[in-house]
C-alpha positions in Angstrom: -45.1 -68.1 -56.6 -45.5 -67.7 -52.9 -43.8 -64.1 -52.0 -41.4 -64.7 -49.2 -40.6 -61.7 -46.0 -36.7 -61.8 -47.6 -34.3 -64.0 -48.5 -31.5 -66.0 -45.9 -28.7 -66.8 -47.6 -26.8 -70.3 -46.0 -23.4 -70.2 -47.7 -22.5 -73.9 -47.1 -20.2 -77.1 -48.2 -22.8 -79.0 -46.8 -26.1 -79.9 -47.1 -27.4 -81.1 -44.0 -27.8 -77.7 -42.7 -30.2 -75.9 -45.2 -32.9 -78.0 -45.4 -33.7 -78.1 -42.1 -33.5 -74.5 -42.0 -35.4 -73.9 -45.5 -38.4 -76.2 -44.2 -38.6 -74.1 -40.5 -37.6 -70.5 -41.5 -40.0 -70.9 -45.1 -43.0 -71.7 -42.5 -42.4 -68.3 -40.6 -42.2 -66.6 -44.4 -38.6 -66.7 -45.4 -37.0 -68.1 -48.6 -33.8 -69.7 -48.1 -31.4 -69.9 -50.3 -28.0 -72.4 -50.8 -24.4 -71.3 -52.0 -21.6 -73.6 -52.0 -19.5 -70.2 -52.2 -20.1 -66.9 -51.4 -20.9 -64.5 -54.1 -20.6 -60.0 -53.2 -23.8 -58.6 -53.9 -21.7 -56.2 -56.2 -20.9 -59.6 -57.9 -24.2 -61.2 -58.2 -25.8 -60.7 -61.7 -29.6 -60.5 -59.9 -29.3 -57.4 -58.4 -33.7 -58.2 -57.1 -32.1 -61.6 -55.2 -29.4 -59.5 -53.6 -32.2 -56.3 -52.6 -34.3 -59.5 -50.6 -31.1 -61.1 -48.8 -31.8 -59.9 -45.2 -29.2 -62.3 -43.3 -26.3 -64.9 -44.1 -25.6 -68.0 -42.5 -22.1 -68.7 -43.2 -20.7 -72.1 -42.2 -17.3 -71.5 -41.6 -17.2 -75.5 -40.9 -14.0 -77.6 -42.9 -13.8 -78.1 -46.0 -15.4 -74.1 -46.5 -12.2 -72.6 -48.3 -11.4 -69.2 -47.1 -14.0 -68.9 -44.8 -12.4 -66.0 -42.4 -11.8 -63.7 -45.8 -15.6 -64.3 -47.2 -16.7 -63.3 -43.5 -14.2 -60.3 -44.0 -15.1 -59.7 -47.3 -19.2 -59.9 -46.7 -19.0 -57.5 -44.1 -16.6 -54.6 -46.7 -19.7 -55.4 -49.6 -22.8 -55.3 -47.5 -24.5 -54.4 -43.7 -27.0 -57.7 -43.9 -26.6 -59.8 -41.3 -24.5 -62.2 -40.5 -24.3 -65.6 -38.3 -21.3 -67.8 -38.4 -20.7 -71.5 -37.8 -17.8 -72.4 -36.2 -16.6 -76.2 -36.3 -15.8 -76.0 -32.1 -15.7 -74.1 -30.2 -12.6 -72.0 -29.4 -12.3 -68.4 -27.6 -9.9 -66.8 -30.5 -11.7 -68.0 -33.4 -14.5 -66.8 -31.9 -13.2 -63.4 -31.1 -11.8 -63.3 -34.6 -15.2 -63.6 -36.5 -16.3 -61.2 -34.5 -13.8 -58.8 -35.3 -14.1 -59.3 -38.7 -18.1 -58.1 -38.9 -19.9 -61.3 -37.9 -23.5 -60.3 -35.9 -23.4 -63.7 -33.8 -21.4 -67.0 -34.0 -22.3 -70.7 -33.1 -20.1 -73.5 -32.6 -20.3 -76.7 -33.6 -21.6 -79.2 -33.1 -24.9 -77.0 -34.7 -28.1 -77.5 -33.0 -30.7 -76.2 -35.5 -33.4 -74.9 -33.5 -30.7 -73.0 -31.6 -29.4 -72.0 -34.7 -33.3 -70.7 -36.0 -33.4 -68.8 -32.8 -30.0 -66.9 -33.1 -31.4 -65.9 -37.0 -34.9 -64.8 -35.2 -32.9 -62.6 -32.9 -30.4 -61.0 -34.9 -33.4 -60.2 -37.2 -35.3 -58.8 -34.3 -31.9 -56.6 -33.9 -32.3 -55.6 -37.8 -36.1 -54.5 -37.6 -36.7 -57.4 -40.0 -38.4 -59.8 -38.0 
């Protein structure tokens, strides 16, 4: 098994979104990984899978369930990373993700190579790029 630089969690309804970004960020050395739902590291039986997680992606995009108390309750479990999509943009909603932990945000409609270059930042910001 190829051995990745860390893992980037997307936590998505969708599927659109990940593969583009498993097939870019796994040529620069990063595994990506898909979850329809977000999981706490404290949660998550593979303690090793939560120890490589160096960002999240989470696509706050209808129909995610919840999405403002996962970005709330990410940030009270861990310090990793952590890049919201918002479905439009819209000043409060913005300002609200913020609030509640997230590192950067990006509003629909998602432009992927925009989106690889916000995650190459923030893990510039990190030390992990």
């Amino acid at each position: 098994m190829e051995r990745t630089r860390g893992e980037i969690l997307v936590v998505s309804q969708g599927l659109k979104l990940a593969e583009p970004l498993r097939l870019q960020l796994a040529a620069e050395g990063w595994g990506v990984r898909q979850l329809r739902q977000f999981v706490s590291p404290s949660d998550q039986a593979d303690g090793k899978r939560t120890a490589l997680m160096v960002l999240v992606v989470l696509d706050l995009q209808p129909p995610m369930p919840g999405g403002l108390k996962t970005c709330q309750e990410l940030r009270a479990s861990s310090s990793v990373p952590l890049i919201a999509l918002l479905p439009w943009a819209d000043p409060d909603l913005t300002t609200t993700v913020l609030d509640l932990g997230a590192d950067d945000c990006l509003a629909g409609p998602i432009n992927p190579r925009e989106l690889i270059l916000r995650i190459r930042a923030v893990l510039r910001r990190a030390g992990d790029y």
